[in-house]
N, C-alpha and C positions, 0 to 999 in steps of 0.2 A: 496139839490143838484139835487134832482131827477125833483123838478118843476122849476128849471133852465134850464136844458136840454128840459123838454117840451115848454118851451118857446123858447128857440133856435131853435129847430129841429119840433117843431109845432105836434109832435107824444104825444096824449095822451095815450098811452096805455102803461101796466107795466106788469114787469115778475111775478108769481107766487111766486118766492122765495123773489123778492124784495118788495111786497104787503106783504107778511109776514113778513119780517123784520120789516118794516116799522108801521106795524099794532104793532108790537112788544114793537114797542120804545114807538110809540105814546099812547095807554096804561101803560106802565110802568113809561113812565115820568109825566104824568097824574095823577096814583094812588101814587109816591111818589112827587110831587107837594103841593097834596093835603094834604098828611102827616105834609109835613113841613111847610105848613102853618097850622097846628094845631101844630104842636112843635113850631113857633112863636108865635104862640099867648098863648101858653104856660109859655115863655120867658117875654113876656111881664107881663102876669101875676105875673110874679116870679118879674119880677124888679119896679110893681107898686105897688102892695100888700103887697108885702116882701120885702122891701128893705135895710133891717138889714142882712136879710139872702141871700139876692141874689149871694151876692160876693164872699159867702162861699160854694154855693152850685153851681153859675156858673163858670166854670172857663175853661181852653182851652181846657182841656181835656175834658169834659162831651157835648164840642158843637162841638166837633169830632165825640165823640160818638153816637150824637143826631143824625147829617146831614147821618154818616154813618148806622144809624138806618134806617132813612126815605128811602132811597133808596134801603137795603138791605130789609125792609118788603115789598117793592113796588115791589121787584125784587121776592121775594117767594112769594108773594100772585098773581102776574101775569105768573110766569113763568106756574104755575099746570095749569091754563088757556090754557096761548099759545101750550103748550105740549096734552092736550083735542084735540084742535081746529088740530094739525099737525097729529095726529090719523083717523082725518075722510079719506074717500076715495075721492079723487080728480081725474076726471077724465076732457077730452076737450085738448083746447089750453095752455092753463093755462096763457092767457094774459084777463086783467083783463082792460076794455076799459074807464080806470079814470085814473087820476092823485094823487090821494090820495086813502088810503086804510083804513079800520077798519075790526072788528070780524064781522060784518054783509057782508061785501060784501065775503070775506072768507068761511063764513058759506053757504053762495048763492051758490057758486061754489060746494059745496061737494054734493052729489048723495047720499050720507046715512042720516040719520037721526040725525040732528041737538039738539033735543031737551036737550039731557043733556047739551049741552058746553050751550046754551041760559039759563038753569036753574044754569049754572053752574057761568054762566058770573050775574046773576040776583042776586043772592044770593053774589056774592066776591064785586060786586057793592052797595049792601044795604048794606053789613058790612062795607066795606069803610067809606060812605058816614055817614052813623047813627052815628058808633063810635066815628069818629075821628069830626063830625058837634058837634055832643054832647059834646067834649071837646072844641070846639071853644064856640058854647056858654055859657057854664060855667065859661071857663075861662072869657070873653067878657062883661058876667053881672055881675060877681065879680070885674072888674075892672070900670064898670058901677055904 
């Protein structure tokens, strides 16, 4: 909605609270994205590998509980994040002269010292990325 407006109204520039929103989502639907294409490829495994026991083992209720996993781990492992990141001190306009936002343009804006939330974003990022790769390829050459 926000880059509809800038195309209308021709204004790149965004508020502080809506760059953090924003920076909010776009992380958090990112890190459960990611999830859930490792719980798919999970699924798959389950219904190529196992297909005696798929039927028993998936059923409506456990792909409720999958989807509401993915987002509710995406939602605790970003939120101690975004809660770091709202700690630092922000001083200025607090307009932010983009159209889009992330944790680095955030982090540019604060006047204290950055380095935990980037050791902090480095470290929630490699566990992501390792754990949940590591289950995709496993599952992926097992079905390979």
């Amino acid at each position: 909605p926000k880059l509809l407006l800038i195309f209308l109204l021709g204004s790149q520039n965004i508020s502080f609270a809506a760059c953090f929103i924003q920076a909010f989502f776009f992380i958090f639907l990112g890190a459960a994205g990611f999830i859930f294409i490792a719980v798919v490829s999970l699924d798959r495994y389950m219904a190529i590998c196992k297909p005696l026991h798929y039927l028993a083992i998936m059923n409506l209720r456990i792909c409720f509980f999958l989807i509401t996993a993915c987002f509710a781990s995406g939602f605790t492992l970003i939120t101690g994040l975004m809660v770091k990141v709202s700690q630092l001190s922000f001083c200025g306009p607090h307009v932010i002269p983009h159209f889009f936002c992330d944790l680095s343009l955030l982090a540019h804006l604060s006047f204290s010292d950055t380095k935990s939330v980037e050791m902090l974003a480095f470290f929630l990022t490699l566990c992501i990325l390792l754990t949940f790769l590591i289950i995709i390829i496993f599952t992926k050459s097992n079905i390979i």
